[in-house]
ROKE-840153 format. One record per residue: residue number from 0; z, y, x of N, C-alpha, C in turn. Coordinates in steps of 0.1 Angstrom, whole numbers. Layout:
# ROKE-840153
tipa, nc3, nc2, nc1, cac3, cac2, cac1, cc3, cc2, cc1
NUM, Z, Y, X, Z, Y, X, Z, Y, X
...
# end
This chain:
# ROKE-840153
tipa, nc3, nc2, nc1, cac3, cac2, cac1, cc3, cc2, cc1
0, -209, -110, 104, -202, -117, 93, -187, -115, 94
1, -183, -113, 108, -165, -114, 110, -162, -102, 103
2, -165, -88, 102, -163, -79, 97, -160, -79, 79
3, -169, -90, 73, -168, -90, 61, -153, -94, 55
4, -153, -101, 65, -136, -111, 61, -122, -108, 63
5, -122, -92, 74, -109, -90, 72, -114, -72, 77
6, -100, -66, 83, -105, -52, 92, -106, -55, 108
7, -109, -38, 105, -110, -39, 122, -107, -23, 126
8, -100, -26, 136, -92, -8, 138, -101, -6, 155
9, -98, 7, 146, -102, 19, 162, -94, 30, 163
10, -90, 35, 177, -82, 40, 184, -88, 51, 191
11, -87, 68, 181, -91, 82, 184, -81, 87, 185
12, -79, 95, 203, -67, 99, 204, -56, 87, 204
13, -43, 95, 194, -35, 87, 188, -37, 82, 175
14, -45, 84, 168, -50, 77, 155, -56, 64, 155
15, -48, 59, 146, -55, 42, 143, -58, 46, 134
16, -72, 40, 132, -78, 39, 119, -82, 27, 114
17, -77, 23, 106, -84, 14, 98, -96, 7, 91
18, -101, 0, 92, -116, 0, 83, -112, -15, 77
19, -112, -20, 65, -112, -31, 61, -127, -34, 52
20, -131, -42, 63, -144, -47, 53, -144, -51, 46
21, -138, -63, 41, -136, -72, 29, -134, -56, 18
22, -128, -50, 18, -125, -41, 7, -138, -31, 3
23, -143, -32, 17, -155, -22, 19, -161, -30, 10
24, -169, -43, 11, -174, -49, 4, -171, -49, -10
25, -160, -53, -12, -160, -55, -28, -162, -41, -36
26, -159, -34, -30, -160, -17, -35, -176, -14, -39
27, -188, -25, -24, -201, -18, -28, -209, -32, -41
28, -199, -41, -41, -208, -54, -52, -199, -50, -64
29, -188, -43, -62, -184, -39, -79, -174, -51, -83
30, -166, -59, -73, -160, -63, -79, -152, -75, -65
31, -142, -79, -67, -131, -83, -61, -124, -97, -59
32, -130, -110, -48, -126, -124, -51, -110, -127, -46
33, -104, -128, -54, -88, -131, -50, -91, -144, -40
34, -85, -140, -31, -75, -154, -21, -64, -157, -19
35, -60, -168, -15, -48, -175, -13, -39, -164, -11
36, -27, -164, -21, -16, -156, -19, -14, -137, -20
37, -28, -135, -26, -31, -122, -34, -24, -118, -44
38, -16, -107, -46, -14, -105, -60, -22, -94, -66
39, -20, -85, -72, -23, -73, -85, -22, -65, -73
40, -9, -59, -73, -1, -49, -64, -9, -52, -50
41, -9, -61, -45, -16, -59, -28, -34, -53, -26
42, -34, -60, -42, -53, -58, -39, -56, -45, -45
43, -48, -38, -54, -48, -27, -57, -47, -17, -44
44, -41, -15, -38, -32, -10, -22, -42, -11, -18
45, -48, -25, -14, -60, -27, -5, -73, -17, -11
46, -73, -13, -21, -86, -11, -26, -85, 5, -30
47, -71, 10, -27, -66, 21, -29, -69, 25, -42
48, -65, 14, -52, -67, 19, -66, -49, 21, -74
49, -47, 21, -85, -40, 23, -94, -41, 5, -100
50, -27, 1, -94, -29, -13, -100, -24, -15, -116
51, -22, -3, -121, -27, -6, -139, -36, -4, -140
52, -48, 2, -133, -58, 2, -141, -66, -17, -132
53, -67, -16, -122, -71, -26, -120, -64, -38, -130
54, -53, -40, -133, -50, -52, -143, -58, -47, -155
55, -57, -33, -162, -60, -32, -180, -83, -33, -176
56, -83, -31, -164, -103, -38, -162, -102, -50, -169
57, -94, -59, -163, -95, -73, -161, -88, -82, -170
58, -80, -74, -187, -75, -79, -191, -59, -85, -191
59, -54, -83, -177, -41, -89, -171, -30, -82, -178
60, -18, -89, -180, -2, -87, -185, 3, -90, -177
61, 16, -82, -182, 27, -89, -167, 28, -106, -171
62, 32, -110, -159, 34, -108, -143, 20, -112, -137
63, 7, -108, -142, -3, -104, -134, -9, -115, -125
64, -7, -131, -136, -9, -137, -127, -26, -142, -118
65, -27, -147, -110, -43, -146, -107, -41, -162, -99
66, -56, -165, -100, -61, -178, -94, -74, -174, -85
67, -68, -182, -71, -77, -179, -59, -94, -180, -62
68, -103, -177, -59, -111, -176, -63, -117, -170, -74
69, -108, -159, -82, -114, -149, -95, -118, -137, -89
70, -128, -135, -99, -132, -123, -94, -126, -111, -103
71, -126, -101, -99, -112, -87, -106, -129, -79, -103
72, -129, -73, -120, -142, -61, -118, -132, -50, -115
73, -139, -39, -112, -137, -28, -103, -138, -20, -113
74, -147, -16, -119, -152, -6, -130, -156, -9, -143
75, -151, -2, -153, -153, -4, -167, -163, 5, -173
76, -163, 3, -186, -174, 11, -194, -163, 23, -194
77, -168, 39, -203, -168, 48, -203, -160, 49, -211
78, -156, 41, -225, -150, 37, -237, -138, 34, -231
79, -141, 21, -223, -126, 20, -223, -115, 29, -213
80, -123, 34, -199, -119, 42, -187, -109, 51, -198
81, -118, 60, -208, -108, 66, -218, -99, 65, -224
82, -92, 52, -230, -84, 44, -231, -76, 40, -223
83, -76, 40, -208, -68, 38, -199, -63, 51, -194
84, -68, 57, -195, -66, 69, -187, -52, 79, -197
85, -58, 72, -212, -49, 80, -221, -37, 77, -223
86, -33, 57, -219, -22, 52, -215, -16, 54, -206
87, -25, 57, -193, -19, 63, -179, -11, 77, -178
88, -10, 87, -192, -6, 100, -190, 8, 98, -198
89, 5, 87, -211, 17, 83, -218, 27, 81, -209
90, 20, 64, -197, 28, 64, -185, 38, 71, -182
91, 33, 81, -174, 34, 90, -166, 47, 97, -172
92, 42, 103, -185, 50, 106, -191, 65, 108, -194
93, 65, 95, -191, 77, 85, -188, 86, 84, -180
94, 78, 85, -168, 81, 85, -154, 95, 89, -151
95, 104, 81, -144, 111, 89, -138, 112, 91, -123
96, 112, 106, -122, 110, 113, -109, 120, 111, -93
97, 114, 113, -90, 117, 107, -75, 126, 122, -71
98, 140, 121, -72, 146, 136, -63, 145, 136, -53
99, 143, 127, -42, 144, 136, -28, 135, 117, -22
100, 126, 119, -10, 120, 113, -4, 126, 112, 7
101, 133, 100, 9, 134, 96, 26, 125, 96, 39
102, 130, 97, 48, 120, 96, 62, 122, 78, 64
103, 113, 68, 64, 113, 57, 67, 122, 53, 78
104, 121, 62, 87, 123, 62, 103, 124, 70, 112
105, 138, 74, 118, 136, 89, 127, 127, 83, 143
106, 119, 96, 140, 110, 95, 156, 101, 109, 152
107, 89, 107, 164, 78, 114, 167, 69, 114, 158
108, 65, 122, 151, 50, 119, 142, 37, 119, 153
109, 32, 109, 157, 18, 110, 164, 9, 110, 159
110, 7, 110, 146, -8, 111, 142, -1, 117, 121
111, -11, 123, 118, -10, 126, 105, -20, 120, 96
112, -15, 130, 80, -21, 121, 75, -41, 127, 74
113, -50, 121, 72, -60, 118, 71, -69, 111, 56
114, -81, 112, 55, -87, 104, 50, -90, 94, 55
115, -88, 92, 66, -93, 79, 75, -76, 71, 79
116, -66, 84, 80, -54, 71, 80, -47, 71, 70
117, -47, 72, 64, -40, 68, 46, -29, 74, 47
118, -19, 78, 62, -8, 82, 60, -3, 87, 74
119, 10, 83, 81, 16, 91, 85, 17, 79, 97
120, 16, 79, 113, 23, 71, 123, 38, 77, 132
121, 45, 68, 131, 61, 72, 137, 61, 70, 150
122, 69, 76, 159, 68, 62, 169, 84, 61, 170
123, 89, 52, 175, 104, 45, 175, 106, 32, 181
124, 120, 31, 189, 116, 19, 199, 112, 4, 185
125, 113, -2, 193, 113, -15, 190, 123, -18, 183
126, 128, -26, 169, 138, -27, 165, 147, -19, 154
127, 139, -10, 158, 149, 3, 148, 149, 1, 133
128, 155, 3, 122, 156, -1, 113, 144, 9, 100
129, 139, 5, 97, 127, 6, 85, 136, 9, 76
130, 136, 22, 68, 143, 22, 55, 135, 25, 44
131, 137, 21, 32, 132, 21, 18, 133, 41, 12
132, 121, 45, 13, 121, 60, 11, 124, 66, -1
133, 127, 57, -6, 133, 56, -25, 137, 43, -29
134, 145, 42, -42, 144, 33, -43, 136, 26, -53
135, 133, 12, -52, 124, 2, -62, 122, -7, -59
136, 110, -15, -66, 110, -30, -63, 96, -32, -54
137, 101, -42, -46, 92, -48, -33, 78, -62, -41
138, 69, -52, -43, 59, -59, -51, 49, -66, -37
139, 49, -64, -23, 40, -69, -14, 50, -74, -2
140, 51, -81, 4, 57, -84, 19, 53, -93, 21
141, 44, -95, 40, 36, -104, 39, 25, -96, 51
142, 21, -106, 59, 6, -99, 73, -7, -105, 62
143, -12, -97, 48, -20, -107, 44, -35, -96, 52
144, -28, -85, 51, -43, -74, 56, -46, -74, 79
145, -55, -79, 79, -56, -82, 95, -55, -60, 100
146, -49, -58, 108, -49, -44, 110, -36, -36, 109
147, -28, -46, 99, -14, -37, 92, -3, -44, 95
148, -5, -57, 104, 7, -60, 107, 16, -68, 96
149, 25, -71, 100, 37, -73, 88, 43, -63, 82
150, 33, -62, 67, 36, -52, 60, 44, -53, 46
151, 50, -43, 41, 59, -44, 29, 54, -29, 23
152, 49, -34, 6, 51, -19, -1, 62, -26, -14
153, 64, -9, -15, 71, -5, -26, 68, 4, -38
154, 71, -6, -50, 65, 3, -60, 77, 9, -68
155, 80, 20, -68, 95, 32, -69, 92, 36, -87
156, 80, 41, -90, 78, 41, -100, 64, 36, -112
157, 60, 41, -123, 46, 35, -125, 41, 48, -118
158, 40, 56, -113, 36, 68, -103, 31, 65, -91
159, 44, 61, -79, 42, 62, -70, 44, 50, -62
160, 39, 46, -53, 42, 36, -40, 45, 41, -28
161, 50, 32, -19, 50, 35, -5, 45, 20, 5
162, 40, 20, 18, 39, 9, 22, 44, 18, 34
163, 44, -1, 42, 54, 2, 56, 52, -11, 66
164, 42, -3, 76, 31, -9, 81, 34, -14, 98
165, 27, -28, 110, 34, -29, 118, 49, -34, 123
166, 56, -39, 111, 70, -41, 111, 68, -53, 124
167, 81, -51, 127, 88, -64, 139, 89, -79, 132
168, 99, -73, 122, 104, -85, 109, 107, -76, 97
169, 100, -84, 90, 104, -78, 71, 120, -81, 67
170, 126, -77, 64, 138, -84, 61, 142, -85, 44
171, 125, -81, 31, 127, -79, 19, 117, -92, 16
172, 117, -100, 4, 110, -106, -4, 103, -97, -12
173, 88, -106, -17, 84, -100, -28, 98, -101, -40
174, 96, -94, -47, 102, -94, -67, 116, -88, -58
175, 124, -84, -45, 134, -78, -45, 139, -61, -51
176, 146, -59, -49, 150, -46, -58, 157, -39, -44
177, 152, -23, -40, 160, -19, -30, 162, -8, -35
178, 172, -2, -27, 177, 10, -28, 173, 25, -19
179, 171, 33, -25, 169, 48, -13, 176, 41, 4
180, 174, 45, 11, 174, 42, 27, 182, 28, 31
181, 175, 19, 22, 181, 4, 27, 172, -6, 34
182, 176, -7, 47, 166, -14, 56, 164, -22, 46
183, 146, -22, 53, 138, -30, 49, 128, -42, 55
184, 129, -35, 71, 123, -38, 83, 132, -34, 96
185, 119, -37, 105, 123, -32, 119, 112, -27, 124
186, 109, -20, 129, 99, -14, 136, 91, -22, 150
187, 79, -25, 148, 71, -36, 157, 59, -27, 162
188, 52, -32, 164, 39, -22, 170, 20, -37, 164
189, 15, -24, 168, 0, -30, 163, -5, -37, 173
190, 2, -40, 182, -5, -52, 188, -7, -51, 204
191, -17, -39, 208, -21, -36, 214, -22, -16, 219
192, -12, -10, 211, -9, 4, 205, 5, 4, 209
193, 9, 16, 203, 24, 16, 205, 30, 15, 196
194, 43, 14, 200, 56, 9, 189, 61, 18, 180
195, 54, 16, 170, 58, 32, 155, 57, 20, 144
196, 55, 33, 134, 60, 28, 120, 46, 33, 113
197, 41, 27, 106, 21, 31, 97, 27, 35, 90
198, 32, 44, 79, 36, 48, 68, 32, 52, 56
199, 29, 47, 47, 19, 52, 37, 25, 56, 23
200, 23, 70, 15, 28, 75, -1, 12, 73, -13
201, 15, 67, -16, 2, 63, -27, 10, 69, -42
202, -2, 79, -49, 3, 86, -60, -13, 77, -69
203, -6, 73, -80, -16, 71, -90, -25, 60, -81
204, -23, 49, -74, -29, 48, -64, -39, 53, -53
205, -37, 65, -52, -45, 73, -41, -34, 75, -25
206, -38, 72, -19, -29, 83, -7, -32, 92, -3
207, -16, 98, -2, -17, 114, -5, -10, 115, 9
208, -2, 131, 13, 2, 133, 28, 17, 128, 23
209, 21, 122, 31, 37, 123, 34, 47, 133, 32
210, 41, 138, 48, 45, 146, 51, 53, 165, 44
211, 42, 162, 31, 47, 169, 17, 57, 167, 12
212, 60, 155, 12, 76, 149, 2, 87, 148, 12
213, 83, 140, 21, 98, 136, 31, 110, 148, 34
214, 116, 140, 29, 133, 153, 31, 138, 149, 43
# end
């Protein structure tokens, strides 16, 4: 039962992997119970979806608000998926592009990216300063996922995110506004691992490699 309620990591090589049951779960019942202090943006990330479409499932407008205990369906009919998908390219459309991707953090890459690690691990002492790899607004900060530490993402455009995982101290609020390479943290470690940075680029809500973009 402990498994259902939060993650639980394992340690190949230098790869942390992740596993979050709770997400496991709602992925295999089709659908998703908010808790205390959840928003849109975090359970989307968690669920490695596209948090417009998870709001346009569910009916939600900005500011996306939610009450503990709802459930958020996962999947729609066929009708509408087409419908969203056709607003998502409008989106997109729109988009404005990201010129150049920062490195979060100078150090070692120990582990890449994966389907099993979402992204990219740094390593760097203790302390070092976390920077904003673009800039945009700080839609998550907060240890709500057991596994990630004191984490912060950023949503730069309706495109893309970043999260920034393990921190020491957050030093951003939710709803703040940052700029290309403006601390955002400090670099902490997972507990029982070493002292790096989890790094993660989410396109369309998917994560993709980093390592592709970073200048």
């Amino acid at each position: 039962m402990v498994l259902l309620l939060g993650c639980t990591a394992t340690q190949k090589n230098n790869a942390i992997t992740v596993v979050d049951a709770k997400a496991e779960q709602a992925k295999a019942l089709g659908y998703y119970t908010v808790q205390p202090q959840e928003t849109v943006y975090f359970i989307a990330w968690r669920l490695n979806m596209d948090y417009h479409d998870l709001a346009a499932y569910n009916n939600l407008t900005k500011p996306y608000k939610l009450k503990v205990g709802q459930r958020l369906v996962l999947s729609v009919s066929k009708l509408k998926r087409v419908e969203i998908e056709r607003q998502a390219q409008v989106r997109w459309a729109h988009t404005i592009p990201i010129k150049a991707w920062l490195w979060p953090v100078q150090g070692q890459v120990i582990d890449k990216f994966s389907n099993s690690t979402n992204g990219i691990d740094i390593l760097a002492p203790r302390g070092t300063p976390v920077r904003a790899a673009a800039a945009g607004q700080v839609v998550y900060s907060g240890a709500g996922i057991r596994g990630y530490g004191n984490l912060v993402i950023i949503e730069h455009n309706a495109e893309y995110m970043t999260a920034y995982a393990y921190n020491d101290q957050i030093l951003v609020p939710e709803g703040h506004y940052v700029q290309a390479g403006q601390t955002i943290a400090m670099v902490g470690s997972t507990g029982k691992n070493k002292v790096m940075l989890h790094f993660e680029l989410r396109k369309a809500g998917k994560a993709i490699d980093p390592l592709k973009y970073l200048s």
